[in-house]
Structures are given as structure tokens and as C-alpha cells.
C-alpha positions in Angstrom: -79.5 131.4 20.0 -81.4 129.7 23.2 -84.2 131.2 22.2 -83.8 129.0 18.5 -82.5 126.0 20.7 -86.0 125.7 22.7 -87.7 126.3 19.9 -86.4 123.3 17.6 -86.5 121.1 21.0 -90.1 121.9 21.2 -90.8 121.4 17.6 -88.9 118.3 17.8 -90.8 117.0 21.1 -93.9 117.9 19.4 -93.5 116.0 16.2 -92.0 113.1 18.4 -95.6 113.0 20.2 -97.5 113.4 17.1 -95.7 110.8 15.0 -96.5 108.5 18.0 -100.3 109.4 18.7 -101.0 108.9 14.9 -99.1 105.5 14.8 -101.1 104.3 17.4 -104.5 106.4 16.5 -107.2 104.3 14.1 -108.4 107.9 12.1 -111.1 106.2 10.3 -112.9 104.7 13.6 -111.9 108.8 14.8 -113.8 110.0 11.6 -117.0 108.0 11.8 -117.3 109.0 15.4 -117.2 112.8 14.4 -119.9 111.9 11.4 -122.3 110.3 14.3 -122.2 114.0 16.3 -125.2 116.1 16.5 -123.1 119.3 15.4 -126.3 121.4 17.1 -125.0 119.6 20.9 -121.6 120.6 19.8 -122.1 124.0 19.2 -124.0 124.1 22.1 -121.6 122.2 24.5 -118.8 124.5 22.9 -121.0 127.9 23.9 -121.3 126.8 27.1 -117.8 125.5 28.1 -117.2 129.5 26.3 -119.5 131.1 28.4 -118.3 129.3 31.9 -114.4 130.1 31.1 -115.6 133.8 30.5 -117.8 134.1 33.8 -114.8 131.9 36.1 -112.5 134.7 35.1 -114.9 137.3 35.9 -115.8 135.8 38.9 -112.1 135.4 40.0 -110.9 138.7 40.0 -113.0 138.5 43.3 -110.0 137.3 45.1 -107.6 138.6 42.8 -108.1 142.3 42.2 -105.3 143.8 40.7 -105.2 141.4 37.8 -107.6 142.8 35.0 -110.0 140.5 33.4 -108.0 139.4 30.5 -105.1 138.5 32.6 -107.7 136.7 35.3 -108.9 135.1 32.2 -104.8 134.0 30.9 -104.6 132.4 33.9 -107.5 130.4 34.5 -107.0 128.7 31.0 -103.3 128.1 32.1 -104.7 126.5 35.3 -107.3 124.5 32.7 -104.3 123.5 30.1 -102.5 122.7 32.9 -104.8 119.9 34.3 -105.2 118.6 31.5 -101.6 118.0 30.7 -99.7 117.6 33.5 -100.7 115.0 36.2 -102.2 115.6 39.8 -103.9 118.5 38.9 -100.6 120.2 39.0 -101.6 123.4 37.1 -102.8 124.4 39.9 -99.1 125.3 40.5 -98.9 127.0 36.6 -101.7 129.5 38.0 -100.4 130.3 41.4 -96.9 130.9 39.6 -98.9 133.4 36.5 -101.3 134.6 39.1 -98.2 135.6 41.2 -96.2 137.5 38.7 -99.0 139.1 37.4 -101.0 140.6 40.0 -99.7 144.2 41.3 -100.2 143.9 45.0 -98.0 142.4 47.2 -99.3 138.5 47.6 -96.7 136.1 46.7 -96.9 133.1 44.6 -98.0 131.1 47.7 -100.8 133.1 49.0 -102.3 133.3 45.4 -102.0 129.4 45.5 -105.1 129.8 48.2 -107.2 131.4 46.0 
């Protein structure tokens, strides 16, 4: 049953949000924006941004080495989502808090914070 409750909060929250970014959100200026694109920057801009997210969580498990690379790679796009999101670059916090409970050694959520 809590499990259902957060759900249909978070389903409500979310339709709250939309309902008010679409009131407020001109799709037709949105539209002719997207038409103006070069898709060939895109794609490439998109392959890049790919290829960075791929090599920062390679490149992390060099501090982190008892997380594998898919879980190194979970939590950097945590941290990424998080920034995005939340304000003050506070998912810094999300990753030291995933980084914590999944890495097998014995560093706490505070000393993965450092890395």
C-alpha cells in the first residue's frame, strides 16, 4: 500500500508540473525552433555528450574501485540528474549517498563525497 501511495503522489506531482509547464509553454515558437536545427550538430552533440558520460564513468572507478562500471556509470548520471534538478549542485549529495551504498569497501558516504 505505501508503495501505491508514492506512486500516485508522484504521478500526481508530475502531472501537476506538466499541466503547469504546458500552460505557460508557447509549443509552436518550441516547434519552429526544433525545425531551424541542423539534425547533423544534433546527432553529433548527442554522440558526444554519449561518449563523455561513458568515459567519466570509466574514468571514475579510478577512485572508486569496488563499484563496477555500470554502477560507476548509475551514479554519475544520478549526480548529472541531480544538478540539473535540484539547486546548488546538490546532487553531488544524490552520488555520495549511491556511491556510498554501492561500493563494497569500507568508505562511508562521506569519504565518497571527496571523490
Amino acid at each position: 500500500m505505501k508503495r501505491f501511495a508514492e506512486f500516485a503522489i508522484s504521478l500526481a506531482l508530475a502531472v501537476l508540473i506538466l499541466y503547469t509547464l504546458l500552460r505557460h509553454f508557447d509549443l509552436h515558437r518550441t516547434a519552429d525552433c526544433v525545425r531551424k536545427a541542423h539534425p547533423g550538430l544534433l546527432v553529433m552533440g548527442i554522440t558526444l555528450m554519449v561518449a563523455a558520460y561513458l568515459l567519466h564513468g570509466w574514468r571514475w572507478r579510478i577512485w572508486q574501485k569496488s563499484l563496477s562500471y555500470w554502477n560507476s556509470l548509475r551514479v554519475i548520471l544520478i549526480d548529472f540528474m541531480g544538478n540539473i534538478v535540484l539547486p546548488a549542485c546538490l546532487g553531488e549529495i544524490l552520488c555520495a549517498h549511491c556511491a556510498g551504498t554501492k561500493a563494497k569497501d569500507d568508505w562511508g558516504r562521506t569519504a565518497t563525497f571527496g571523490c
